[in-house]
C-alpha positions as CSV (number, residue, x, y, z in Angstrom):
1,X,-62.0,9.8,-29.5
2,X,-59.9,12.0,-27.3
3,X,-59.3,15.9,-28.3
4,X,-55.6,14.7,-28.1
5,X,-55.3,12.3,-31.1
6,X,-58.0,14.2,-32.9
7,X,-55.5,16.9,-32.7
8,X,-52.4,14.5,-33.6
9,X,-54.8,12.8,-36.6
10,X,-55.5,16.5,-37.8
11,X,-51.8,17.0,-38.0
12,X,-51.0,14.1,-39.8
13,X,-53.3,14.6,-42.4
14,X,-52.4,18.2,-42.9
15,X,-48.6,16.8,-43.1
16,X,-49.5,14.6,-45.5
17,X,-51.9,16.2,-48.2
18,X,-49.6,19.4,-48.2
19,X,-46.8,17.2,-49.0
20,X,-48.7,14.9,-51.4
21,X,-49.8,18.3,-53.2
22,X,-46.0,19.8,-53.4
23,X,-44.3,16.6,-54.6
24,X,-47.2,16.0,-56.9
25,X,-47.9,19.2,-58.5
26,X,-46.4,22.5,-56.5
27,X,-42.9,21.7,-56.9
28,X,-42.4,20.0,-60.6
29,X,-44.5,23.2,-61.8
30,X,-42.2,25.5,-60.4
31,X,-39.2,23.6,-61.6
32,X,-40.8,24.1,-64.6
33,X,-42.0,27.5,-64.9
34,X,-38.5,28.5,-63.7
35,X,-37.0,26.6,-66.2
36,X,-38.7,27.9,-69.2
37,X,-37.9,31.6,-68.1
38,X,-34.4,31.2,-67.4
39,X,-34.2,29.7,-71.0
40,X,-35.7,32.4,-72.3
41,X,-33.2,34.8,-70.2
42,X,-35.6,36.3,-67.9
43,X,-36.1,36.1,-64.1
44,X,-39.1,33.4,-62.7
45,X,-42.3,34.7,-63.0
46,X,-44.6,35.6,-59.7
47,X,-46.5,32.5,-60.1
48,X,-48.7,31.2,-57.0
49,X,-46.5,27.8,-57.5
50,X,-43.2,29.7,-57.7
51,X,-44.3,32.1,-54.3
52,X,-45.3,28.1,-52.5
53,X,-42.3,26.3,-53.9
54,X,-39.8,26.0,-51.0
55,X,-39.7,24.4,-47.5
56,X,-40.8,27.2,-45.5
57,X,-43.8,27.8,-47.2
58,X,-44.7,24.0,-46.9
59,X,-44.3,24.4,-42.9
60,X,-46.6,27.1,-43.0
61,X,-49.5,25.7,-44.8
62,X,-49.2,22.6,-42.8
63,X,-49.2,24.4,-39.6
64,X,-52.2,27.1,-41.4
65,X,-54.7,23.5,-42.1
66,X,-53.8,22.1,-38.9
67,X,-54.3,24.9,-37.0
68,X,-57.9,26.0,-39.4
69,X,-58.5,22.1,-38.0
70,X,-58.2,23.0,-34.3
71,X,-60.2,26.3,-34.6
72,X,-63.2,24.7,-36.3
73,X,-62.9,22.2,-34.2
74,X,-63.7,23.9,-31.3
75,X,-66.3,26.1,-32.8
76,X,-68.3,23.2,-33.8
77,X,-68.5,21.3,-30.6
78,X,-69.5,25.2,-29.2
79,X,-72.1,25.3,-32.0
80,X,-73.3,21.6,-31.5
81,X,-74.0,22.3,-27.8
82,X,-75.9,26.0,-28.4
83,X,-79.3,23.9,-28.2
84,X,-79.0,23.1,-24.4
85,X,-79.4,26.8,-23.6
86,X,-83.0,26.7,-25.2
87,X,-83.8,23.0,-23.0
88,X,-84.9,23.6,-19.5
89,X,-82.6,21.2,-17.5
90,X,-84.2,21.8,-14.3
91,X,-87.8,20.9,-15.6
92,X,-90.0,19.7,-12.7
93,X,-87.7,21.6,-10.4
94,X,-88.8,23.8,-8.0
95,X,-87.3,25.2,-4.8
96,X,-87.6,22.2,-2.6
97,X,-84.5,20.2,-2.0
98,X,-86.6,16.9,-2.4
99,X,-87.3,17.9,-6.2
100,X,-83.7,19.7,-7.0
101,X,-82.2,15.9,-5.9
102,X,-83.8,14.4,-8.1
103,X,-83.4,17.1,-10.8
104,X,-79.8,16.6,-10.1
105,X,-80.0,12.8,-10.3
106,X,-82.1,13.2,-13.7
107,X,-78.7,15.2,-15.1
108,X,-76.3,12.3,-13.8
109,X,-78.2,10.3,-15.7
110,X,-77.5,12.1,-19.1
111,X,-75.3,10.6,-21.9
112,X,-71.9,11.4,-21.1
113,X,-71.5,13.4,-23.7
114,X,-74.2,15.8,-22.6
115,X,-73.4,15.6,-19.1
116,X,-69.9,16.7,-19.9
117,X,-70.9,20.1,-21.5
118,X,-69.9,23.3,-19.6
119,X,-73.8,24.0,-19.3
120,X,-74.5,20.9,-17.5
121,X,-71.2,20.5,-15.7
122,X,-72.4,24.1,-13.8
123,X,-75.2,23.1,-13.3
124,X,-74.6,19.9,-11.4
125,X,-71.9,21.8,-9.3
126,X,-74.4,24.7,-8.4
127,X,-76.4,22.1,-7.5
128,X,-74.6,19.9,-5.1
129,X,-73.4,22.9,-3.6
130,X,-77.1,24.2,-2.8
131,X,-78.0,20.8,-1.6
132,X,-75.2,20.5,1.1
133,X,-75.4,24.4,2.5
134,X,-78.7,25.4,1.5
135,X,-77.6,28.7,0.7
136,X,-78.6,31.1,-2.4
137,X,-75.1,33.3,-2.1
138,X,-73.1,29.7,-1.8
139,X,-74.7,28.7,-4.8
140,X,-74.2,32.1,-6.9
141,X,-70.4,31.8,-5.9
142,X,-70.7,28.3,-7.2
143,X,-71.6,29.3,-10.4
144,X,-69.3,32.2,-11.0
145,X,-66.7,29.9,-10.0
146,X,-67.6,27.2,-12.2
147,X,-67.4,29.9,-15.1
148,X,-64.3,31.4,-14.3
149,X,-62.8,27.7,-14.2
150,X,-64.9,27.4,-17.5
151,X,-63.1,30.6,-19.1
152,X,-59.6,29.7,-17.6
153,X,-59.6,26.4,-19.6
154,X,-60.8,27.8,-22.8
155,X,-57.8,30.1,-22.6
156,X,-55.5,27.3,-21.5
157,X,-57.0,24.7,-24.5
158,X,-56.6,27.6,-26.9
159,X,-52.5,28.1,-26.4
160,X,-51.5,25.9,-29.5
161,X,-53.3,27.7,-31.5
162,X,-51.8,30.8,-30.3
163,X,-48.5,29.6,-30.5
164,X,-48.7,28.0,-34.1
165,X,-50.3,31.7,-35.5
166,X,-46.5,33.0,-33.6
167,X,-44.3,30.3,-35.1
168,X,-45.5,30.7,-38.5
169,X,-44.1,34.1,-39.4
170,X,-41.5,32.5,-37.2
171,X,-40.6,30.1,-39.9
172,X,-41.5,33.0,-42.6
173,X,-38.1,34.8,-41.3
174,X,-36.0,31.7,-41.3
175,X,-37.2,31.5,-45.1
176,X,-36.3,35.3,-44.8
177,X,-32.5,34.4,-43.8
178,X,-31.9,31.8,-45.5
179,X,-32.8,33.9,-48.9
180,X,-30.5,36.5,-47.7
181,X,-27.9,34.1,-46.9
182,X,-28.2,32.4,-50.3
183,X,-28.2,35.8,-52.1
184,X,-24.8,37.3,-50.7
185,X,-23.4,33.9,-51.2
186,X,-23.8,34.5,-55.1
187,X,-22.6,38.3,-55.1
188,X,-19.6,37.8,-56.7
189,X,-22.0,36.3,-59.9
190,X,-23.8,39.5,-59.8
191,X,-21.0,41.6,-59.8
192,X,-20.3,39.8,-62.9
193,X,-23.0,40.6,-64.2
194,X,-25.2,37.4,-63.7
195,X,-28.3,38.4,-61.7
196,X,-30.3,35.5,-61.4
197,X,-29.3,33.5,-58.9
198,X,-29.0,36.4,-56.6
199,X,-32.3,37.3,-57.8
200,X,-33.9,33.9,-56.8
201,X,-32.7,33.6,-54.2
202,X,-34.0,37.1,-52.6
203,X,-37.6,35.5,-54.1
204,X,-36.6,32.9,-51.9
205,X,-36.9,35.4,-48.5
206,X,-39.5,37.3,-49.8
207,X,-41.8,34.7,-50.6
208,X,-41.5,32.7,-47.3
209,X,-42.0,36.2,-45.2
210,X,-45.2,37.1,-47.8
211,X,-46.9,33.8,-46.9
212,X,-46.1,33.0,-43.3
213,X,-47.3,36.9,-42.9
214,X,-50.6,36.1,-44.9
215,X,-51.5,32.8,-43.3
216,X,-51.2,34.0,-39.3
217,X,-53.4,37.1,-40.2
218,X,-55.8,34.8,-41.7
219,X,-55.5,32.4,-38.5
220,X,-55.7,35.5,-36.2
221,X,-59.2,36.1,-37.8
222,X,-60.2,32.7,-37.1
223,X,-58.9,32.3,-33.4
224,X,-60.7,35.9,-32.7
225,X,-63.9,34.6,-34.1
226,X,-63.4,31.2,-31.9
227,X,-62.6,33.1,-28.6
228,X,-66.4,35.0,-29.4
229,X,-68.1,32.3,-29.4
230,X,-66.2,30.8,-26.3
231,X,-66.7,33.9,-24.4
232,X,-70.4,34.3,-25.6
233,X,-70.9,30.4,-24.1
234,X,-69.3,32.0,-20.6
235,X,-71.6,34.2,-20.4
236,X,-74.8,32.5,-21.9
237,X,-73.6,29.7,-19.1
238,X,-73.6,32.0,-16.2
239,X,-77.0,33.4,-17.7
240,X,-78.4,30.0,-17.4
241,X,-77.7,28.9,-14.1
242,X,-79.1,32.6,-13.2
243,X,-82.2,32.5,-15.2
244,X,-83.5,28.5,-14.1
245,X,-81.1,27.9,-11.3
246,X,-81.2,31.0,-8.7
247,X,-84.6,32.0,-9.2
248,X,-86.2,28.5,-8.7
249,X,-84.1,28.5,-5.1
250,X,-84.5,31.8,-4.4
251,X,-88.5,31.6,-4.9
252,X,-88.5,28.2,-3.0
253,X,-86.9,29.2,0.5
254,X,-83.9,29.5,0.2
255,X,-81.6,31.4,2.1
């Protein structure tokens, strides 16, 4: 399964269990718990289910489990693949080109899923490159080439996330305006004396900004944790192809 629809799966689910947990329980409790207080004449409680109730703060938790989705997501694929580092894809290899070919022939022949690791992708490209110039430096600018292409797409792969942790305080001011616009619209009823619409409806912009604020700095945490482990992979890559790559060529003739 593609990255792409696991990403468009990930955001269907996350549309539909938020929404399934607002029309099922979120909203009817709020209804409820507002309800009961203006009845008994005083303003709606702070409540967890009165602070989620409105539309805003649906987007936001939508966009906060699909974007937790896409973070773990690509930590867990980076965790999955940590074991390579400890493997010695170049066993058997030494510096003669008759024994790198078919070390390189041996890593064609690796499940796909394997073969298209960053690790193994380097490798293969270092490779062919020493094989067709027989030169050490040619090779080290292979591999730092490969691993700046390697840190380029991680950055590129790692924009929707960055955009969804902007667009959900975003959407937390919208909630923001909207409260304030609801709020004036009702100042005539305070002026007479009756607070509480006014009143909920500034909960109304306060609550959106509150969450939207509280979800991107928890996403913030995640995506700073994800790029550590994508930066640590860079450089455990280029490590690698150091470590068992260069020295095997550069002990084995190689210019």
């Amino acid at each position: 399964m593609s990255s792409m629809v696991k990403s468009v799966l990930g955001l269907i689910v996350s549309i539909v269990v938020v929404h399934l947990a607002y029309v099922g329980y979120i909203q009817p409790e709020a209804r409820l718990v507002i309800e009961v207080a203006q009845n008994a004449g005083q303003s709606a409680p702070r409540d967890l289910v009165v602070i989620l109730k409105d539309y805003e703060q649906e987007i936001c938790l939508i966009l906060m489990f699909w974007g937790t989705f896409l973070i773990l997501g690509k930590c867990a694929v980076i965790l999955n693949e940590r074991y390579l580092f400890n493997v010695d894809l170049l066993e058997g290899g030494t510096g003669d080109k008759d024994d790198l070919v078919s070390v390189l022939q041996s890593l064609e022949a690796l499940p796909v899923k394997v073969k298209n690791t960053p690790l193994v992708r380097t490798l293969m490209a270092s490779l062919r490159r020493y094989l067709i110039t027989s030169n050490v430096q040619d090779t080290s600018d292979a591999i730092e080439s490969s691993v700046e292409a390697l840190a380029l797409k991680q950055e590129t792969e790692n924009s929707m996330i960055r955009y969804l942790i902007w667009a959900i305080p975003s959407i937390g001011f919208i909630g923001t305006v909207r409260g304030i616009g609801q709020a004036l619209s009702m100042a005539d009823q305070a002026l007479a004396g009756n607070i509480a619409g006014m009143t909920e409806s500034l909960g109304i912009a306060f609550n959106s900004t509150l969450v939207a604020l509280l979800i991107s700095i928890g996403l913030m945490f995640l995506l700073n944790q994800l790029q550590r482990l994508q930066d640590g992979l860079v450089v455990d890559t280029q490590d690698y192809c150091e470590s068992f790559l260069l020295n095997r060529i550069s002990t084995g003739g190689g210019d």
